[in-house]
GUMAR-714398 format. One record per residue (C-alpha): x, y, z; residue number from 1; residue in one letter. Coordinates in Angstrom, 2 decimals. Layout:
BEGIN
R       px       py       pz  seq  type
R        X        Y        Z  NUM     A
...
//
This chain:
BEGIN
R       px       py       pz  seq  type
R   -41.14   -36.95   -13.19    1     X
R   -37.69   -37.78   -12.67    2     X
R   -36.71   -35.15   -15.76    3     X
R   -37.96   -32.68   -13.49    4     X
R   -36.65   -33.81   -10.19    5     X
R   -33.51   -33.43   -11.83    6     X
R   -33.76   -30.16   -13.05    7     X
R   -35.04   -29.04    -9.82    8     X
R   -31.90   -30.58    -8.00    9     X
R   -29.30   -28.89   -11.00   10     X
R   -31.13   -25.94    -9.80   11     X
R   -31.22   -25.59    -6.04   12     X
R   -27.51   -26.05    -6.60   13     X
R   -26.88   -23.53    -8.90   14     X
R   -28.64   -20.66    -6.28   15     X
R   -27.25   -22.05    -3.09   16     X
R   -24.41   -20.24    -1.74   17     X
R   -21.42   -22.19    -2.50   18     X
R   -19.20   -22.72     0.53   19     X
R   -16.70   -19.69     1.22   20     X
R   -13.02   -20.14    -0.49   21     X
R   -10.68   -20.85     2.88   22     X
R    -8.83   -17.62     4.19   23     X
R    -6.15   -17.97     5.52   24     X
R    -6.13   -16.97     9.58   25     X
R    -4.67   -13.61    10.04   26     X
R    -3.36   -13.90    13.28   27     X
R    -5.18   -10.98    15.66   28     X
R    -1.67    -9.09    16.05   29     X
R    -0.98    -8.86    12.37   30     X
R    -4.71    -7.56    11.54   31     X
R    -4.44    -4.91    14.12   32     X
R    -1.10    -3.81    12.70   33     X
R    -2.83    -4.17     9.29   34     X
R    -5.74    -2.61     9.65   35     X
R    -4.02     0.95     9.84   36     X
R    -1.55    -0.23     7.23   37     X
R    -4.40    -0.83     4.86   38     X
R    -6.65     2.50     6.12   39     X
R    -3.32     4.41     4.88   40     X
R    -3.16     2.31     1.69   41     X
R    -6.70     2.99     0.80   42     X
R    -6.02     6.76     1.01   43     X
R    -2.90     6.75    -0.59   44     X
R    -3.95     5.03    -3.59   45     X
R    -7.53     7.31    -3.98   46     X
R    -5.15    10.43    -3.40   47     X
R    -2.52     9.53    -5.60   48     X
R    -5.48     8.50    -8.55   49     X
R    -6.93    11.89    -8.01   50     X
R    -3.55    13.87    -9.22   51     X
R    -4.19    14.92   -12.78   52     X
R    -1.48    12.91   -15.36   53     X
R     0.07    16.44   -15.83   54     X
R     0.52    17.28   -12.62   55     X
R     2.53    14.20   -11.82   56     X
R     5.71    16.25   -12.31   57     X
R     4.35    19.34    -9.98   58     X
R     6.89    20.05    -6.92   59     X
R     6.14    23.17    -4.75   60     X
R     8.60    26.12    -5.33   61     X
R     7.72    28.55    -3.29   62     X
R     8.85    28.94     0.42   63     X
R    10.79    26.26     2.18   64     X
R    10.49    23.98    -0.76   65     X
R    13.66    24.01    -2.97   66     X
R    14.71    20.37    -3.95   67     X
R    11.73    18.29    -2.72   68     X
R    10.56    15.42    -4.66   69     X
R     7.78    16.06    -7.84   70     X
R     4.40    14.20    -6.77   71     X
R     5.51    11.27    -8.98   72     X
R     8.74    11.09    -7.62   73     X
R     7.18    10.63    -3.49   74     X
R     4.59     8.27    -5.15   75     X
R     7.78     5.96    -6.40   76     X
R    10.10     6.46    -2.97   77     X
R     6.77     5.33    -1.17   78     X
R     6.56     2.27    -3.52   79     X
R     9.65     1.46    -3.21   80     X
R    10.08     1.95     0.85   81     X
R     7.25    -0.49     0.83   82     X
R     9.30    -3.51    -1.42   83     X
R    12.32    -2.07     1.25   84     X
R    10.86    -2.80     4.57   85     X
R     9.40    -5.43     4.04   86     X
R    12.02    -7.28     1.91   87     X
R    14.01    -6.68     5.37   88     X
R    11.27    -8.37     6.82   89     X
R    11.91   -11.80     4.86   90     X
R    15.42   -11.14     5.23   91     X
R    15.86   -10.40     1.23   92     X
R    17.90    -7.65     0.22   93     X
R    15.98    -4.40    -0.41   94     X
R    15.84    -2.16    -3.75   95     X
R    18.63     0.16    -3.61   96     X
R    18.34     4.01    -3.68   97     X
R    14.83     4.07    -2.39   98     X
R    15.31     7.47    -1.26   99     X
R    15.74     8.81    -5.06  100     X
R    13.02     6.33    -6.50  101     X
R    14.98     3.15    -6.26  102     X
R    15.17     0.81    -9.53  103     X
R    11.83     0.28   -11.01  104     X
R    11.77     1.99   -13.99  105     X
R     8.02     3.31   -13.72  106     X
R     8.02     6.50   -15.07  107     X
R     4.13     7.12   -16.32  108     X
R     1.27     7.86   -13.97  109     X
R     0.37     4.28   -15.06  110     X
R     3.20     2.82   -14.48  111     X
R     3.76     4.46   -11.03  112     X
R    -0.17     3.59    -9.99  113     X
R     0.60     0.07   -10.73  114     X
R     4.06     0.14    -8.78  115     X
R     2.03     1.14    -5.67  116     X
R    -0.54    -0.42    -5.93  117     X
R     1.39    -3.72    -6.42  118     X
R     3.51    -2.54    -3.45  119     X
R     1.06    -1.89    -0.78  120     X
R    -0.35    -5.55    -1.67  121     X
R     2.93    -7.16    -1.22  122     X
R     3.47    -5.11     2.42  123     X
R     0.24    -6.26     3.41  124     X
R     1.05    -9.52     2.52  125     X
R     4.33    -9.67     4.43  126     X
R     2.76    -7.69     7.49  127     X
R    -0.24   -10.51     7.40  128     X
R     2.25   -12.69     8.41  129     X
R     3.02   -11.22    12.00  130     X
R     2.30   -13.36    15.00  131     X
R     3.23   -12.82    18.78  132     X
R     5.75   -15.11    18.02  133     X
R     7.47   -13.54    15.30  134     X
R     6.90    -9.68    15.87  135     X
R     9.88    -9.51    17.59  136     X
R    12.46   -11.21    15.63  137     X
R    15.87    -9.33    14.81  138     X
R    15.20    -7.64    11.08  139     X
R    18.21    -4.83     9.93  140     X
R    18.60    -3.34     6.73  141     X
R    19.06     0.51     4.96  142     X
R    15.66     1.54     5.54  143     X
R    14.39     0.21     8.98  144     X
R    17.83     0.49    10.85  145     X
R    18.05    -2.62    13.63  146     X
R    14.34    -3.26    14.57  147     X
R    11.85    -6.59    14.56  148     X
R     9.60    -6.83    12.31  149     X
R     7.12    -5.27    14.32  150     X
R     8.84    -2.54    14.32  151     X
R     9.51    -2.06    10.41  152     X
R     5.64    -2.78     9.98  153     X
R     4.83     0.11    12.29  154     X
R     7.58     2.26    10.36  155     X
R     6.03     1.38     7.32  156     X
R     2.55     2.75     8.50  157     X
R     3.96     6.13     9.86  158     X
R     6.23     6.22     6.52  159     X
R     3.06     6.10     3.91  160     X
R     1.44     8.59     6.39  161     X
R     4.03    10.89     6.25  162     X
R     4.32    10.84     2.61  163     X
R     0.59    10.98     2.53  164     X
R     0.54    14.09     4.68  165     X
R     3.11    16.03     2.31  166     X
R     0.64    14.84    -1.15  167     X
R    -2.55    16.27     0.22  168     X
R    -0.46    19.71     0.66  169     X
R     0.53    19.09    -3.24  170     X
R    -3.01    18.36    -3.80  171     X
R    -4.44    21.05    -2.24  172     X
R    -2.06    23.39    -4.21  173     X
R    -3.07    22.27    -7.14  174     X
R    -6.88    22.93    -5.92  175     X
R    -7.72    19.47    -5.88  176     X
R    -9.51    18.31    -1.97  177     X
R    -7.90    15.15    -1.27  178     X
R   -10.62    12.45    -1.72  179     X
R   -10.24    11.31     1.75  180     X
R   -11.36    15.01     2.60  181     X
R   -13.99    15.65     0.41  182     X
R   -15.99    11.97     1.55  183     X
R   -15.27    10.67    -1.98  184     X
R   -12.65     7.67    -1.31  185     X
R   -14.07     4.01    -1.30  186     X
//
């Protein structure tokens, strides 16, 4: 009787929900903020994914196009705006040369999906971190001029956008429908 007393105990606590892991409290400023910050990183990411490996290197020709960046090289200035902000944010000094890829040395689809991805999860990380009493401290650097870092965390939202905006045109020239636009993201 006891043998099966205990067996009935080991297993009741094997299918009970097990208490949830602690979160840490986002404070209601930094997930509003966050919220679009992640919306953008979520369609970033799928959109970037959905570029074929040789077509990584594609940069429109035609029209009012001469010298933009190849799809790989906005998907690296994007990662690396993202380390830039928001090292200005914790008052570390920013990757250099952002604007022309900055240092990483990602060159392969691979590479470069792990770069962003790796960089949107460090933004959010930093942006998670706003509070009313923080958003408006003092934050200057290269990339976000004098601000707070409310304000580099909104510039960081309208940056991704704005990259995101020029890839679906590269996408879409390249016949591919953004996933965002053809219901297929996560």
């Amino acid at each position: 009787m006891q043998a099966a007393a205990l067996i009935a105990l080991l297993l009741a606590a094997l299918v009970a929900p097990s208490p949830a892991v602690a979160q840490p409290r986002v404070d209601p400023m930094a997930a509003t903020v966050a919220q679009w910050f992640t919306m953008v990183e979520r369609s970033f990411v799928t959109l970037a994914d959905a570029m074929p490996v040789d077509r990584w290197t594609f940069a429109p020709k035609d029209g009012e196009f001469k010298g933009v960046r190849t799809f790989g090289e906005q998907v690296k200035h994007v990662a690396c705006a993202n380390y830039g902000f928001f090292n200005e944010v914790e008052h570390k000094e920013p990757p250099a040369n952002c604007e022309t890829g900055g240092p990483s040395p990602a060159k392969t689809k691979a590479e470069l999906m792990q770069y962003l991805r790796e960089s949107f999860g460090y933004a959010g990380q930093v942006m998670r971190q706003l509070t009313p009493a923080n958003a408006l401290d003092p934050v200057e650097g290269p990339y976000g001029g004098k601000t707070t870092r409310l304000g580099v965390s909104t510039l960081a939202i309208w940056h991704a956008t704005d990259h995101y905006g020029q890839l679906v045109v590269y996408l879409r020239m390249n016949g591919i429908v953004p996933p965002a636009s053809a219901a297929t993201a996560p």
